[in-house]
N, C-alpha and C positions, 0 to 999 in steps of 0.2 A: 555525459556519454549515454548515450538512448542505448538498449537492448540491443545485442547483438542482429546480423541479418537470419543467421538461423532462428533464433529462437524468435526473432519478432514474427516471421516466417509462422514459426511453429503455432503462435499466439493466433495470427489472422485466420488460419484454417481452422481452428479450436473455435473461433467466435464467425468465421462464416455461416454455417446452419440458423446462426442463432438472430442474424441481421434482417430488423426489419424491409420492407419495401423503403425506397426510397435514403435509407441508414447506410452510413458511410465511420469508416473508422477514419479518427483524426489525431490521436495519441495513443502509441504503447509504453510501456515502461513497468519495471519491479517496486516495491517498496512494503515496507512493515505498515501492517494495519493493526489497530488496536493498540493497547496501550499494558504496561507490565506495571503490576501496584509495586512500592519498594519494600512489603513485607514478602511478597510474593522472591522477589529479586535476593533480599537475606537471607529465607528459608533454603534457598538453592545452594547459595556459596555456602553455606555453613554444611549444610548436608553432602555436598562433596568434598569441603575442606576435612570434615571428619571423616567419610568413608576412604579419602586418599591420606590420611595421616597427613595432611597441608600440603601434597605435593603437586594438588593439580587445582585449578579455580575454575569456577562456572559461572555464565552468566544465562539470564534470561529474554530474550527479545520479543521484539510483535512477531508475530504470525508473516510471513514474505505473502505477497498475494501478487499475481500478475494485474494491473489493471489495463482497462483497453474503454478507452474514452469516446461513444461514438457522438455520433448530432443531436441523436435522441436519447442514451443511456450513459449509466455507469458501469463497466461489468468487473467483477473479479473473479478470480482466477486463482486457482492453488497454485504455490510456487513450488512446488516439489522441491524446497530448500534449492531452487535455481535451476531444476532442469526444466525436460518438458513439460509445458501447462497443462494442468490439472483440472477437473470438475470446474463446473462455474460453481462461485460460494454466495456470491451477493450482485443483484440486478438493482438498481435504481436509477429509476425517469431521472431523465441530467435536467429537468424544468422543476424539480419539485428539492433538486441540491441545494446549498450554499457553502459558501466556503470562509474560513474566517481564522483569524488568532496565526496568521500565517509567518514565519519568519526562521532563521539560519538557527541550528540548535548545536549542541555539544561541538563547539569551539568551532563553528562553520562548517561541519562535516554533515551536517545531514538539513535536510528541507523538511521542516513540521506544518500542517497544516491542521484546521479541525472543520470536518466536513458536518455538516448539519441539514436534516433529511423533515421537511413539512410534515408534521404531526407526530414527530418521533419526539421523546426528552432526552435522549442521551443523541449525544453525536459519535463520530467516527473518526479516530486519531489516525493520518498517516503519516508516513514521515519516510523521506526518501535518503537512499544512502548517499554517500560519496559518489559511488559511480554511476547513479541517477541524479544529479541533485539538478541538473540543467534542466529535469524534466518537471519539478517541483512548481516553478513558477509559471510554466506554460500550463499545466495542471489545475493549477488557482486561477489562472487568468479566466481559464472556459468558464467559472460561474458567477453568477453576485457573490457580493461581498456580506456575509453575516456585519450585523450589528450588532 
């Protein structure tokens, strides 16, 4: 299920100013960027399971980021944990992308992919929810494929 008509809506005006000549948007959608270490994910639950005496559990996720996939870019976008789009956070030439390690995660429910940026050493975890995950492979498709 792609983004709502509002908020995609919302997304397009937020990234018109910012379109080149000749640049066209060709995917929007939500999804967790980055990635949670599992020390980082333990110090959380334990730190709420003791401040709630165990009566409540925490977890940790990616950061939500709007993305908006144009001919020429990659852009992201704050997710204001899902409202209106927020700040642009990260701009990258979509010729200078690749995408790779792509595949169905945590029991089918989410679309992981790892995006790899020319001359960077680390890459870019995202991974889309359930309610995006149709957007996942159409996402991947727009670049080469890492080796």
């Amino acid at each position: 299920m792609a983004l709502n008509a509002r908020r995609a809506r919302q997304l397009r005006e937020a990234v018109a100013p910012l379109l080149l000549a000749d640049e066209h948007v060709e995917l929007t959608s939500l999804a967790g960027v980055g990635s949670v270490s599992i020390g980082r994910q333990a110090l959380a639950a334990a730190a709420v399971g003791i401040l709630s005496a165990g009566t409540v559990m925490a977890t940790v996720a990616p950061q939500p980021l709007y993305i908006v996939l144009t001919n020429q870019r990659v852009l992201f976008f704050d997710g204001n944990r899902g409202k209106k789009p927020g700040r642009l956070v990260l701009n990258l030439p979509r010729a200078y992308v690749t995408a790779g390690g792509s595949k169905k995660a945590f029991f089918g429910l989410h679309y992981v992919t790892h995006l790899s940026v020319a001359g960077q050493e680390q890459g870019l975890k995202v991974s889309f929810p359930v309610q995006h995950l149709g957007d996942g492979p159409r996402f991947v498709a727009a670049f080469p494929v890492t080796r």
